[in-house]
MIKOLDO-871889 format. One record per residue (C-alpha): residue in three letters; residue number from 1; x, y, z. Coordinates in pm, 1 decimal. Example, Ala and Ser with C-alpha at 12.3 -4.5 7.8 and 13.67 -1.06 7.14 Angstrom:
REM MIKOLDO-871889
<rec aa="ALA" i="1" x="1230.0" y="-450.0" z="780.0"/>
<rec aa="SER" i="2" x="1367.0" y="-106.0" z="714.0"/>
***
This chain:
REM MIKOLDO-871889
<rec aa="UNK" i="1" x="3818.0" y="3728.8" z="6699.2"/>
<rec aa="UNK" i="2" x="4163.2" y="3605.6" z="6655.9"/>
<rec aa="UNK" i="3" x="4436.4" y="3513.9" z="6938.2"/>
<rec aa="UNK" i="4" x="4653.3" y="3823.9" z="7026.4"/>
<rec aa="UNK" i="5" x="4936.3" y="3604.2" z="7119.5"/>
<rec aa="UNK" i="6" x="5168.8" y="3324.1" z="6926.5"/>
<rec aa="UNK" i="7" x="5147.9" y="3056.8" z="7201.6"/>
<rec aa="UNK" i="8" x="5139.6" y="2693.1" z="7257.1"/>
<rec aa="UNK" i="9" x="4756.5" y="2569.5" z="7382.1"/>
<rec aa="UNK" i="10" x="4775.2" y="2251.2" z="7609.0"/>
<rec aa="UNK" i="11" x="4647.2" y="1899.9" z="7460.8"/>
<rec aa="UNK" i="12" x="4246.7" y="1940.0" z="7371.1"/>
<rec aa="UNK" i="13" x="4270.7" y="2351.9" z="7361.6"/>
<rec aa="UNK" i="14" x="4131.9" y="2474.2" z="6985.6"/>
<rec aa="UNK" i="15" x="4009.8" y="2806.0" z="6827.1"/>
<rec aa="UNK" i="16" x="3647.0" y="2641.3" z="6772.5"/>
<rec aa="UNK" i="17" x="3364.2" y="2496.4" z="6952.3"/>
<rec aa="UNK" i="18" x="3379.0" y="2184.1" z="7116.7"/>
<rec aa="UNK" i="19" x="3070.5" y="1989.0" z="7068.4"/>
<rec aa="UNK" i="20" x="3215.5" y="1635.3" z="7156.3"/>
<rec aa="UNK" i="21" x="3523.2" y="1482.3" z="7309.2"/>
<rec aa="UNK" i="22" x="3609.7" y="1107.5" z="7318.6"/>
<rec aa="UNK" i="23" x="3875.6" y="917.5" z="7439.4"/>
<rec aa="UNK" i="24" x="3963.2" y="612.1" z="7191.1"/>
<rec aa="UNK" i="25" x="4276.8" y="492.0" z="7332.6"/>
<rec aa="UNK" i="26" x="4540.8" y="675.2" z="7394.9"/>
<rec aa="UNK" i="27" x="4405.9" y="932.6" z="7117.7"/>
<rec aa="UNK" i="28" x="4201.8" y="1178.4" z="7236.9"/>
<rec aa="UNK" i="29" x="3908.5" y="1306.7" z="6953.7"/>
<rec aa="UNK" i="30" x="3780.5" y="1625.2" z="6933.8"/>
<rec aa="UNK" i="31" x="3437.1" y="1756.0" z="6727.5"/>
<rec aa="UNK" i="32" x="3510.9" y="2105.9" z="6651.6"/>
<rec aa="UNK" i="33" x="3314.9" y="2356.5" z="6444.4"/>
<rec aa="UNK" i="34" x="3514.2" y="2681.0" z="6367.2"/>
<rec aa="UNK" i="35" x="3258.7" y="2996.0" z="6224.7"/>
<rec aa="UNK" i="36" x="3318.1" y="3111.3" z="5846.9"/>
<rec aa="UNK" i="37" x="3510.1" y="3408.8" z="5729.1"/>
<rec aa="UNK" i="38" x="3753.2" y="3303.4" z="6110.0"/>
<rec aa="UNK" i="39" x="4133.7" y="3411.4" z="6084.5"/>
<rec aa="UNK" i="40" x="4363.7" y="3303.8" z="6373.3"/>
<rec aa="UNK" i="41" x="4709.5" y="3412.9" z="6497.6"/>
<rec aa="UNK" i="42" x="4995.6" y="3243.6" z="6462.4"/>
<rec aa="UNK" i="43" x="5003.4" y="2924.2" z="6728.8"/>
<rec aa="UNK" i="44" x="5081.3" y="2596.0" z="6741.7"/>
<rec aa="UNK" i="45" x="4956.9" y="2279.2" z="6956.1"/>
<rec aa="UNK" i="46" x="5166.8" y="2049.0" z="7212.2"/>
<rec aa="UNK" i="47" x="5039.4" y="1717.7" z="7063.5"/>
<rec aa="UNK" i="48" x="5086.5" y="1582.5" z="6706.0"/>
<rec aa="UNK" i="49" x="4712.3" y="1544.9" z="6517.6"/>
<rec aa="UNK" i="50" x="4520.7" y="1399.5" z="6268.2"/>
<rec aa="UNK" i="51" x="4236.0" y="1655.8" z="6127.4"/>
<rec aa="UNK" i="52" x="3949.7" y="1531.4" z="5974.3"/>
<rec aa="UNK" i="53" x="3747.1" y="1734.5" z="5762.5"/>
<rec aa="UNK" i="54" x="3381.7" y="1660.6" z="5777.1"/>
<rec aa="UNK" i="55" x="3228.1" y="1978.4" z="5619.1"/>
<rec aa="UNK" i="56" x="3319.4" y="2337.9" z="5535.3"/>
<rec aa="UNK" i="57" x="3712.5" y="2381.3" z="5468.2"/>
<rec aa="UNK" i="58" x="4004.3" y="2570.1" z="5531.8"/>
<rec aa="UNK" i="59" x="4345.5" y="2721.0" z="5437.5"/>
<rec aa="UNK" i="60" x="4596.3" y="2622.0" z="5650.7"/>
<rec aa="UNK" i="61" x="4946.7" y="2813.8" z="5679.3"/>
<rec aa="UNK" i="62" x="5238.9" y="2714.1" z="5833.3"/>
<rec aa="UNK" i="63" x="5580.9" y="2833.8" z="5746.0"/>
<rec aa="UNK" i="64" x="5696.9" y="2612.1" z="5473.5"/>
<rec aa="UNK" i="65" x="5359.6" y="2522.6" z="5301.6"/>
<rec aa="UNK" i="66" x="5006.8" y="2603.5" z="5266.8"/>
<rec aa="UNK" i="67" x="4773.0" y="2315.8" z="5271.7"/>
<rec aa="UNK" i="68" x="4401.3" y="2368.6" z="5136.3"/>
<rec aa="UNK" i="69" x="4178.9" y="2149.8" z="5358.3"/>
<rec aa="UNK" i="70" x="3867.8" y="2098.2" z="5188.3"/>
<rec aa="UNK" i="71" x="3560.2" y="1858.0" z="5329.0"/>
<rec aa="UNK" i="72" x="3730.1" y="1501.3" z="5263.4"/>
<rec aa="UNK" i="73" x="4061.6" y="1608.7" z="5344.9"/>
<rec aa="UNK" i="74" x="4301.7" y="1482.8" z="5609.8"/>
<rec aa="UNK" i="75" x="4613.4" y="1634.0" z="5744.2"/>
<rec aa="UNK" i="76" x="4862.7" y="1528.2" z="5941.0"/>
<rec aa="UNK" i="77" x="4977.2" y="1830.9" z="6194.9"/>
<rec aa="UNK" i="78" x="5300.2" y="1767.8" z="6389.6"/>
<rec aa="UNK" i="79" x="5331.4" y="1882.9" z="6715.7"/>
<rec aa="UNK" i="80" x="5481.5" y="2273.6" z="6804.9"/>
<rec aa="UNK" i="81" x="5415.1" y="2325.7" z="6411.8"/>
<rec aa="UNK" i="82" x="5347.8" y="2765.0" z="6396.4"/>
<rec aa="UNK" i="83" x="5043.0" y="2781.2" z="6166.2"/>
<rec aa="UNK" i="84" x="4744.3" y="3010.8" z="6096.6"/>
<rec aa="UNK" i="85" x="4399.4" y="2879.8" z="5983.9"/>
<rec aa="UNK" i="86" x="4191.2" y="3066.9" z="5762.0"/>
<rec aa="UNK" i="87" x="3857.9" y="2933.2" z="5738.6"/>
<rec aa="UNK" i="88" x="3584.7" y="3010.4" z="5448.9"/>
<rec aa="UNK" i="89" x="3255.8" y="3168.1" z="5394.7"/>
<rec aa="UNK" i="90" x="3099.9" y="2782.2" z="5492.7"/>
<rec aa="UNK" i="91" x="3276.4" y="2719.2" z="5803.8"/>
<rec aa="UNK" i="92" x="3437.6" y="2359.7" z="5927.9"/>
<rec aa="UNK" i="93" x="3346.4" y="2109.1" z="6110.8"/>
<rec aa="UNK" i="94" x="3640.9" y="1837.7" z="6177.9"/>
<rec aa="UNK" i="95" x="3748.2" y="1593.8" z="6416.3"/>
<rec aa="UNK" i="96" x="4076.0" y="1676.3" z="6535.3"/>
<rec aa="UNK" i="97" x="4241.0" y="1336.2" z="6702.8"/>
<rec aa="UNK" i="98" x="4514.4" y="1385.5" z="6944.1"/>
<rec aa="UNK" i="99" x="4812.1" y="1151.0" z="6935.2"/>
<rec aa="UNK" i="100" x="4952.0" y="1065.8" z="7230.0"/>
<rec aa="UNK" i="101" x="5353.1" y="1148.3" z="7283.1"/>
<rec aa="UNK" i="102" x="5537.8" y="804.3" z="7166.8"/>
<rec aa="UNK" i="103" x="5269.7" y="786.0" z="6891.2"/>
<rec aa="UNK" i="104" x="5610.3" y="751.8" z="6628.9"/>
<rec aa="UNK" i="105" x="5726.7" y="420.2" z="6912.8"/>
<rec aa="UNK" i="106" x="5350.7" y="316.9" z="6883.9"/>
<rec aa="UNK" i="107" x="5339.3" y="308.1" z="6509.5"/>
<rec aa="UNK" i="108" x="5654.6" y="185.4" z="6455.5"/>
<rec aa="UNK" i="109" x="5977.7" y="353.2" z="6280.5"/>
<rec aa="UNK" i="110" x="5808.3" y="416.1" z="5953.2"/>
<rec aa="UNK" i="111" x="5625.9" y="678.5" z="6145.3"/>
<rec aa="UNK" i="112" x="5939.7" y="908.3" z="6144.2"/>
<rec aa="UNK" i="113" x="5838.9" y="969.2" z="5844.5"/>
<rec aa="UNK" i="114" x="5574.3" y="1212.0" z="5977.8"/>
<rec aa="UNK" i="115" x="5782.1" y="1487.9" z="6075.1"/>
<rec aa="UNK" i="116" x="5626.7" y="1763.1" z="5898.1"/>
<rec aa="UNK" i="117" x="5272.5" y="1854.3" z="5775.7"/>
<rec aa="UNK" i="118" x="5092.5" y="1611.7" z="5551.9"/>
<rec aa="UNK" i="119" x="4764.2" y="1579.9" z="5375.7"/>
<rec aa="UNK" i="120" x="4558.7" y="1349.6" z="5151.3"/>
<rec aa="UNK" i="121" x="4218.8" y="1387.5" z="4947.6"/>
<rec aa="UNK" i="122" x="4215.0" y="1048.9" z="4759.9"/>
<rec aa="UNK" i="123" x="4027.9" y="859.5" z="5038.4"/>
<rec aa="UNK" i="124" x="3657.1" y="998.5" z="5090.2"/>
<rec aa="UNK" i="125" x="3538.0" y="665.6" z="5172.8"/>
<rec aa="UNK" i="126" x="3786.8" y="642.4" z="5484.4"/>
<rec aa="UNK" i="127" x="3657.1" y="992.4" z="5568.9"/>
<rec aa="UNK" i="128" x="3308.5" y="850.1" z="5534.5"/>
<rec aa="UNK" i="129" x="3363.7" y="602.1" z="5770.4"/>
<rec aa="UNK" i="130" x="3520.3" y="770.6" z="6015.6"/>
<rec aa="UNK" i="131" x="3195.4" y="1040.1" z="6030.9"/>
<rec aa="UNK" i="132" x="2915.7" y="714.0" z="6033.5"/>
<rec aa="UNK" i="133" x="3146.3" y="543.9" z="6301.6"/>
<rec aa="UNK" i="134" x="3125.9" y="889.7" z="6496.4"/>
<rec aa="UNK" i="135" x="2770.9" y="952.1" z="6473.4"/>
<rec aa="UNK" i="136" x="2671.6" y="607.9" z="6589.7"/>
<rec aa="UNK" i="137" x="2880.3" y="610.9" z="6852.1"/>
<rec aa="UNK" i="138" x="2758.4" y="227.0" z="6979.1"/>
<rec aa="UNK" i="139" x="2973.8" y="13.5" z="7236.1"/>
<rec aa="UNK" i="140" x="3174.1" y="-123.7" z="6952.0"/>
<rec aa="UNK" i="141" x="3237.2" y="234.3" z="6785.3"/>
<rec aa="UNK" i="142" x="3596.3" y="286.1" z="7025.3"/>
<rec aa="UNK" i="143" x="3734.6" y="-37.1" z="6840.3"/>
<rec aa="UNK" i="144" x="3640.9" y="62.8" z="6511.4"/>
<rec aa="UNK" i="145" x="3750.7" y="399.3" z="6547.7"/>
<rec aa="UNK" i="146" x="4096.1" y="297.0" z="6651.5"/>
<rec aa="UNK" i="147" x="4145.5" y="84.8" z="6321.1"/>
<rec aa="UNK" i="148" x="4021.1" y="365.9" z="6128.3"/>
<rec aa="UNK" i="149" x="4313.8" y="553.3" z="6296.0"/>
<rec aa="UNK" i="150" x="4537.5" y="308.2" z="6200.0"/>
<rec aa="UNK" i="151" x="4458.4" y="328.9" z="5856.8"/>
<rec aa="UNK" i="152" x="4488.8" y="734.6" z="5856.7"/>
<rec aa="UNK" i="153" x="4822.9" y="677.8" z="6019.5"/>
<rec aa="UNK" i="154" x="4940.7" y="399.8" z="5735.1"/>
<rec aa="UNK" i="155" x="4802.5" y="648.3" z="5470.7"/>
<rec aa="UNK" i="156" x="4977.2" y="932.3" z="5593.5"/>
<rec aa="UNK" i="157" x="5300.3" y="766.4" z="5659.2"/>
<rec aa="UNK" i="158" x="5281.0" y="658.3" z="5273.3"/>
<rec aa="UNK" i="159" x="5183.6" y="1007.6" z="5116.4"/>
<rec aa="UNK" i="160" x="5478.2" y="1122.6" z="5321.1"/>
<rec aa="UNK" i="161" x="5719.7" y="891.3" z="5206.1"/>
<rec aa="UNK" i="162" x="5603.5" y="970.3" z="4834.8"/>
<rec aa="UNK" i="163" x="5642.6" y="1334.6" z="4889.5"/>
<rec aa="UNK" i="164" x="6028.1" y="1273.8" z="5003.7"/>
<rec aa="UNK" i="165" x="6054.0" y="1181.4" z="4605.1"/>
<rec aa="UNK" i="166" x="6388.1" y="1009.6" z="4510.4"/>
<rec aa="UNK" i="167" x="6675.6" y="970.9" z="4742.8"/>
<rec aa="UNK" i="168" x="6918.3" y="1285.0" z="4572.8"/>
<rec aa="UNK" i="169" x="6573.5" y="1498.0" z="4648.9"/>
<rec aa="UNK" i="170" x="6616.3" y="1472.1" z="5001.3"/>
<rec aa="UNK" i="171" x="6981.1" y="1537.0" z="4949.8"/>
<rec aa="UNK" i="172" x="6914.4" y="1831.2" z="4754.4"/>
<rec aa="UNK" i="173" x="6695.1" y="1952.5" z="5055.5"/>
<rec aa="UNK" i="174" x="6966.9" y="1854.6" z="5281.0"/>
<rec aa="UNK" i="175" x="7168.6" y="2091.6" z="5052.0"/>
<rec aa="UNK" i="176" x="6958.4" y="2396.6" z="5070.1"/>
<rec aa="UNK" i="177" x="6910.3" y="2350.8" z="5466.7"/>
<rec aa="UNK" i="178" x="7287.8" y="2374.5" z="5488.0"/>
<rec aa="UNK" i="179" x="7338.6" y="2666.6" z="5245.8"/>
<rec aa="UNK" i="180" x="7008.9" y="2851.9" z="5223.6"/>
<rec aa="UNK" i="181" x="7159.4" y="3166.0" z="5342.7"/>
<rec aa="UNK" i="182" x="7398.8" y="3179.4" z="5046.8"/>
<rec aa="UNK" i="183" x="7299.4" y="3270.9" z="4696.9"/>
<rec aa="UNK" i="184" x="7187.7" y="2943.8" z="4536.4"/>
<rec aa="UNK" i="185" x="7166.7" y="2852.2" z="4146.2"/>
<rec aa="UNK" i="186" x="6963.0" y="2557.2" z="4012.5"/>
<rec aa="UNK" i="187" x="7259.2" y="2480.4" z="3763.2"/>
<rec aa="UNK" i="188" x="7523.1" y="2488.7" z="4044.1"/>
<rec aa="UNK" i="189" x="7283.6" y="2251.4" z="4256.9"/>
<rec aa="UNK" i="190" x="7203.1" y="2008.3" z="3988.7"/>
<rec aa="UNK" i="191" x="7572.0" y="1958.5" z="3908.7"/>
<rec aa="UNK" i="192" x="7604.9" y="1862.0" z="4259.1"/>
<rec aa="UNK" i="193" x="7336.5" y="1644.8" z="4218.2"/>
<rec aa="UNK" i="194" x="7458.9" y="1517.3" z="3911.1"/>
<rec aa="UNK" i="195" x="7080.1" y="1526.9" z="3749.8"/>
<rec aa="UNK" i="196" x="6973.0" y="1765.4" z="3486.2"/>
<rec aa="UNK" i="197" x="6799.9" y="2101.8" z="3631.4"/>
<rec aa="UNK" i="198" x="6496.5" y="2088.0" z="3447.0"/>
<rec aa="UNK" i="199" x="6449.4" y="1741.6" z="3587.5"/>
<rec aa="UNK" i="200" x="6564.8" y="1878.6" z="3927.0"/>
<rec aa="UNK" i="201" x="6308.3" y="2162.5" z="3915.8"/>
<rec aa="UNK" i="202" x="6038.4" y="1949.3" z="3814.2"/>
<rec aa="UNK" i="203" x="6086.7" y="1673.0" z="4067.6"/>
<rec aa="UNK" i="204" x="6156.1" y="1934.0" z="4361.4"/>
<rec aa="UNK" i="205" x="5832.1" y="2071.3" z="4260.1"/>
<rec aa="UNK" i="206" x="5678.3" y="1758.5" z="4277.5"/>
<rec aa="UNK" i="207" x="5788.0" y="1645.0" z="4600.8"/>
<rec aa="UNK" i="208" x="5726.4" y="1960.7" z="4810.8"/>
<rec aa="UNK" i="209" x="5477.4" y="2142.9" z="4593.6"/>
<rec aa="UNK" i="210" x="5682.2" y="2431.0" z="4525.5"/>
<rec aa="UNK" i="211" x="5995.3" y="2572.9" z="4345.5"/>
<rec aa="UNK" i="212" x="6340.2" y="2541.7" z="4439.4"/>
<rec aa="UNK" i="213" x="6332.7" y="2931.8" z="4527.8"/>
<rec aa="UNK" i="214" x="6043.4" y="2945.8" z="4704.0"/>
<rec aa="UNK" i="215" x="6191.0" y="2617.4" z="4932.2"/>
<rec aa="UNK" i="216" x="6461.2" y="2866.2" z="5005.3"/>
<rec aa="UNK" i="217" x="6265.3" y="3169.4" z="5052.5"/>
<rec aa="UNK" i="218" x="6052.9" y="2984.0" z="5318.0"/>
<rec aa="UNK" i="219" x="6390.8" y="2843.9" z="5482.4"/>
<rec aa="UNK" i="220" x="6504.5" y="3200.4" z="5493.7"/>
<rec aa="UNK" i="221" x="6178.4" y="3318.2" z="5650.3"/>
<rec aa="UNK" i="222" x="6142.2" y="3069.0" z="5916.1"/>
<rec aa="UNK" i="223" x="6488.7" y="3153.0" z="5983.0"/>
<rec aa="UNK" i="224" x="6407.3" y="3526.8" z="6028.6"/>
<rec aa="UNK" i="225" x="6097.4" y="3396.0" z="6278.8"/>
<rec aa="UNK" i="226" x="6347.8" y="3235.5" z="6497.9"/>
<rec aa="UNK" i="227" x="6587.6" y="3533.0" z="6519.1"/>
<rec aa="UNK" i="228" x="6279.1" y="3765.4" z="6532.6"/>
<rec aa="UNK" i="229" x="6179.5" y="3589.6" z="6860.5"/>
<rec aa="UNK" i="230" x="6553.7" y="3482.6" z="7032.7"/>
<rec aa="UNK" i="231" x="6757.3" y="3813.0" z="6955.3"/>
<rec aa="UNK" i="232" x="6722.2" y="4227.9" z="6996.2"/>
<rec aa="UNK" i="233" x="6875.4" y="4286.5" z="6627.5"/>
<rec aa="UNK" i="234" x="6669.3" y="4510.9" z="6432.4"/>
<rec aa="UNK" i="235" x="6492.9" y="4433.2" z="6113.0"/>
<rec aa="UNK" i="236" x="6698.1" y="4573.4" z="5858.2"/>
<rec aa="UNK" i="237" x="6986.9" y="4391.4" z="6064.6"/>
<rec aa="UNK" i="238" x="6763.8" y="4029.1" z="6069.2"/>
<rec aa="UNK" i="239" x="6698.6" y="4096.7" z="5649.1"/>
<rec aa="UNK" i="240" x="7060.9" y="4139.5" z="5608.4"/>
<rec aa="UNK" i="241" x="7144.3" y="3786.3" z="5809.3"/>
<rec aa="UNK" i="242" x="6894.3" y="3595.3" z="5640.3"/>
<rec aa="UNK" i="243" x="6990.4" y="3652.8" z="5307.8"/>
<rec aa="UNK" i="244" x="6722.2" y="3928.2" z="5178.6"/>
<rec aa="UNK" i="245" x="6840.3" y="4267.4" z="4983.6"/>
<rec aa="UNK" i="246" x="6666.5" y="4487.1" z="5297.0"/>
<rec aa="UNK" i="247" x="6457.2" y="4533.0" z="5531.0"/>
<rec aa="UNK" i="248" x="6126.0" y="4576.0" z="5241.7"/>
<rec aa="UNK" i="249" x="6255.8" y="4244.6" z="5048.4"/>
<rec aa="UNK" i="250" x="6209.7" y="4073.8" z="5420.0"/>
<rec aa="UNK" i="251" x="5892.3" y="4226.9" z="5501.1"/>
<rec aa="UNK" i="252" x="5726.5" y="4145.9" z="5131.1"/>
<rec aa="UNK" i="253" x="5838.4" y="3814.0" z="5167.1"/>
<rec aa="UNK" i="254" x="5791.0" y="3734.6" z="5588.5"/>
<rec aa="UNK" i="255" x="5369.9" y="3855.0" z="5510.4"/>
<rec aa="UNK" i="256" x="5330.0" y="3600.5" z="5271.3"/>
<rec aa="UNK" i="257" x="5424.1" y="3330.5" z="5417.5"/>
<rec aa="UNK" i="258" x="5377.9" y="3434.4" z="5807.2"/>
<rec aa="UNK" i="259" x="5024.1" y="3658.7" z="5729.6"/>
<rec aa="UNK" i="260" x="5167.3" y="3901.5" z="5904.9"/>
<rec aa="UNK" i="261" x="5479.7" y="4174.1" z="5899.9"/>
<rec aa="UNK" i="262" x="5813.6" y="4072.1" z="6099.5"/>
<rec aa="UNK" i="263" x="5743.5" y="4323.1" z="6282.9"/>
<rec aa="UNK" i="264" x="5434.6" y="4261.4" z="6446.4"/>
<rec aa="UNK" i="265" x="5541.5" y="3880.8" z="6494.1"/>
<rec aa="UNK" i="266" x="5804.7" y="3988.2" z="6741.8"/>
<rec aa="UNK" i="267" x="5556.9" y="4168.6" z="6933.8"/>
<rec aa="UNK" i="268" x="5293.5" y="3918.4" z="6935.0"/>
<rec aa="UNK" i="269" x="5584.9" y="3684.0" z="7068.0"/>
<rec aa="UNK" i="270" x="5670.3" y="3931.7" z="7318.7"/>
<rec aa="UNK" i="271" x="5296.2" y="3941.3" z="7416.8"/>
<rec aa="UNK" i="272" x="5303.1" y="4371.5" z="7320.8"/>
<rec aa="UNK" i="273" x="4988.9" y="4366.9" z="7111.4"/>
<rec aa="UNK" i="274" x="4666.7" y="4204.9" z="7230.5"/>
<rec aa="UNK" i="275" x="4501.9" y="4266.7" z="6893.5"/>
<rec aa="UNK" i="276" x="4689.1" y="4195.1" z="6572.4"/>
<rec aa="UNK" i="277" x="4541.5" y="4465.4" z="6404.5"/>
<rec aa="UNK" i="278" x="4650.4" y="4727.4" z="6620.4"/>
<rec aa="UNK" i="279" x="5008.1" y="4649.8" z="6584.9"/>
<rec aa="UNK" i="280" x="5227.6" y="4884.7" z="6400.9"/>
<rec aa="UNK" i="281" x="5258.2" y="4706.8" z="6059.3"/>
<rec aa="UNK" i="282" x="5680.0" y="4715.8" z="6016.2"/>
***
């Protein structure tokens, strides 16, 4: 079954079953196994998290990205982040640790970094460690556990800074934030940039893992969320603010990133449908 509702669950509340819950630290841990072939709503969690995957995988969606979380994965999930999680025919097992709230003052300011979803395959042996420091679960395992954190954290922090790219990429994303509702060119933005577009392209592409127009598309879309769930305009009226040709171009686009039509997000928001699928699909 999925959630009928987009909400918020409090610190420790997940779609799977719990079969373990530690406290190491201030971070809270969390052993949860989610069945195969499981969809869930749209949600989002109070506390920022590190998920690690110990078997199984998943497909997780948020508004901006799509991150495929396979066994040896770890992602970084920031809190209040609206994703869906689509798990496979194998299932998952992960541990899920909570951070607590001043986790950025904890790990210093290099953790501001973290401010959006993150996620790294290139270190099975930290994964391994993590899982045999789980299992054995010994008087010394807390200690251990917390340094194995630490590393996750440093890890993270670095894959993050590497995705930001070069310092005009971040300006160039500072650019389409500011003017994604206006028709943008590549050729028009690399002038301002004063780099070549084809170099533009490729580095944008690089750094967030998908094209300029699709950056823009998904700034459009999460814009349309937000209206969709703070206003009473109408569809066609949201499409026409958010800088798509009507209210189909919106809808096309809003399912492929949301997994579901603009539509029945506002009334999942509003708490009108208690099954997804019975939602009029608009």
């Amino acid at each position: 079954m999925t959630s009928g509702t987009v909400k918020q669950p409090a610190a420790g509340a997940h779609h799977g079953s719990i079969d373990a819950i530690r406290n190491v630290g201030a971070v809270k841990i969390i052993d949860t196994t989610y069945a195969r072939d499981f969809r869930t709503a749209l949600h989002s969690h109070d506390r920022a998290c590190f998920v690690v995957i110990l078997a199984g995988g998943y497909v997780e969606h948020f508004a901006r990205c799509s991150l495929t979380c396979e066994r040896g994965t770890i992602v970084f999930r920031p809190a209040g982040a609206m994703h869906r999680d689509e798990l496979g025919r194998l299932g998952t097992r992960c541990l899920i640790a909570e951070l607590p709230d001043n986790f950025h003052t904890e790990l210093g300011v290099q953790a501001r970094r973290l401010d959006s979803p993150v996620r790294f395959d290139d270190r099975p042996d930290l994964v391994f460690r993590i899982a045999q420091e789980w299992d054995s679960n010994d008087d010394l395992s807390p200690l251990v556990l917390q340094g194995l954190l630490l590393e996750v954290a440093g890890q993270s922090i670095r894959c993050a800074s590497a995705k930001r790219g070069p310092q005009w990429i971040t300006r160039a994303e500072n650019l389409l934030r500011d003017g994604f509702l206006a028709p943008v060119r590549l050729e028009t933005l690399a002038r301002e940039l004063d780099v070549h577009p084809s170099h533009l392209a490729r580095s944008f592409r690089e750094s967030h893992g998908c094209t300029v127009g699709e950056y823009v598309r998904q700034l459009r879309v999460a814009r349309a969320a937000e209206l969709l769930k703070s206003t009473s305009a109408s569809i066609l009226e949201i499409a026409l603010a958010t800088g798509f040709a009507d209210q189909a171009h919106l809808s096309t686009v809003f399912r492929k990133w949301m997994g579901t039509s603009p539509g029945r997000y506002r009334k999942l928001l509003h708490g009108e449908c208690k099954n997804p699928k019975t939602a009029q699909d608009s």
